[in-house]
N, C-alpha and C positions, 0 to 999 in steps of 0.2 A: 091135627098137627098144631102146634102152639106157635104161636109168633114170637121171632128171639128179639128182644132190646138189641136196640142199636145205639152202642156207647159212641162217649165223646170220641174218643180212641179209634174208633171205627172210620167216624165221618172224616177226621181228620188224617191219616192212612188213604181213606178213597180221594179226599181233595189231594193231596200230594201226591197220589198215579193219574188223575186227572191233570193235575200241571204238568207233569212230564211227557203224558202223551201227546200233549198240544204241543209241547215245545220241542218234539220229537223235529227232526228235519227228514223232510221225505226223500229217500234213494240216497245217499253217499254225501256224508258231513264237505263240507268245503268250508277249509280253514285258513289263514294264511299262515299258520305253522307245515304243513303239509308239504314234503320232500316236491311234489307236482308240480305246486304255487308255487315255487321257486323259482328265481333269474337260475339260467343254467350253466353249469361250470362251465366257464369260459377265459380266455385271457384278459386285461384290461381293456387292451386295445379294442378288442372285439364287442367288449358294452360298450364303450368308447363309443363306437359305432350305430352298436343298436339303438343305445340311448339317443345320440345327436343328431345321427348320417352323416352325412357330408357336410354341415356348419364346420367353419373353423372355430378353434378354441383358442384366443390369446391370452397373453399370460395375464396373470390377474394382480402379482405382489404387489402393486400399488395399490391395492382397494381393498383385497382381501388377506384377514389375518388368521393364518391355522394355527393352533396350539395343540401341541403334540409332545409327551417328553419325548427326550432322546433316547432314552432305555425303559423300556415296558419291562419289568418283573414278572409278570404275569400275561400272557396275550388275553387272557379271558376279560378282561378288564383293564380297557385300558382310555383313561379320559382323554376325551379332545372336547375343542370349541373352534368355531369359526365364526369370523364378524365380517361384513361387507360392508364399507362406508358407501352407502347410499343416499339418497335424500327421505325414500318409502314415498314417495306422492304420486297419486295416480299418470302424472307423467312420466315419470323414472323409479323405478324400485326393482328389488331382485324376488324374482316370481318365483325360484325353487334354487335351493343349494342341496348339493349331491354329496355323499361320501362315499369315496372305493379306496378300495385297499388291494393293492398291486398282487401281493399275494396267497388271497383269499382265492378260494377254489370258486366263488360266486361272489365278485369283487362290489358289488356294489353294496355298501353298506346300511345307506341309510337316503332317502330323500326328503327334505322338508321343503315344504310347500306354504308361501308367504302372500302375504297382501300389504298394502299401503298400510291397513291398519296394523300393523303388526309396529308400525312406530320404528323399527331397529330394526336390521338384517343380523342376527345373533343368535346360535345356534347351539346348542351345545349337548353332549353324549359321550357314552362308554360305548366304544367299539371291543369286537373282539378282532383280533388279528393272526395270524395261521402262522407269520415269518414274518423275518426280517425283509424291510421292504419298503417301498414309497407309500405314502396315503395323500391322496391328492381329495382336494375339495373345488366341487366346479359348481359355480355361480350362475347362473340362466338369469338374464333380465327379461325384462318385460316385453322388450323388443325383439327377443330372441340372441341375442348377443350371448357369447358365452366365455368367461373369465376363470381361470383354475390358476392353482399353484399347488404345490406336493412337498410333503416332507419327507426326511427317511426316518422309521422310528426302529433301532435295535430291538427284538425282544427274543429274551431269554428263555420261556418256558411259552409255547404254541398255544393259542387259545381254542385253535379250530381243531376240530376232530373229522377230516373230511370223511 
């Protein structure tokens, strides 16, 4: 029996099913795209809940600024920013600002999560949105205190396909 050469071709083929096999995940991918990993369709009020408990939420329009148009074109796309005048110093600063959207089938949209270092409480994203509806953005400080205001954004064409 002869011995066959082993081309370039070859070894490089076995290294790349070699990397894949390593990087294989053992038993069932877990992803955060994944229907599973999801917050679960629920009403506002009901994340409202799960996210906070029982803390009150006061209002926040003196500190925080939502930017939201008044009419979305498209729900799949559609910009906001939120800014919190804070100081950011390890004594005072806004430690997560939230976004939900009142008529999203899984209203919470988005959480960022900040530090002193971060310099500025200023936030900014494309949401998609399902209806016409409120989008409230709610501020967590450091002390737990919790600050929201909400807008109503029209939109015309649904971005959610629930």
């Amino acid at each position: 029996m002869a011995l066959q050469r082993l081309t370039r071709r070859d070894v490089i083929t076995g290294a790349a099913a070699a990397a894949v096999a390593a990087a294989w995940p053992d038993g069932q991918a877990r992803a955060q795209g994944f229907l599973a990993n999801l917050a679960p369709e629920e009403p506002v009020e009901k994340t409202l809940q799960r996210l906070f408990g029982s803390r009150p939420i006061k209002d926040g329009s003196q500190v925080i600024t939502l930017e939201l148009p008044l009419i979305a074109e498209d729900g799949g796309n559609v910009a906001m920013s939120v800014e919190v005048k804070s100081p950011m110093t390890p004594q005072g600063y806004v430690k997560a600002i939230y976004v939900l959207s009142d008529k999203n089938p899984r209203p919470l949209n988005a959480k960022f999560s900040l530090t002193p270092a971060c310099g500025q409480a200023y936030v900014a994203a494309n949401l998609r949105l399902a209806d016409t509806g409120d989008v409230r953005a709610v501020a967590e400080m450091q002390d737990g205190a919790l600050l929201m205001v909400k807008r109503s954004v029209r939109v015309v064409v649904a971005g959610c396909a629930a």
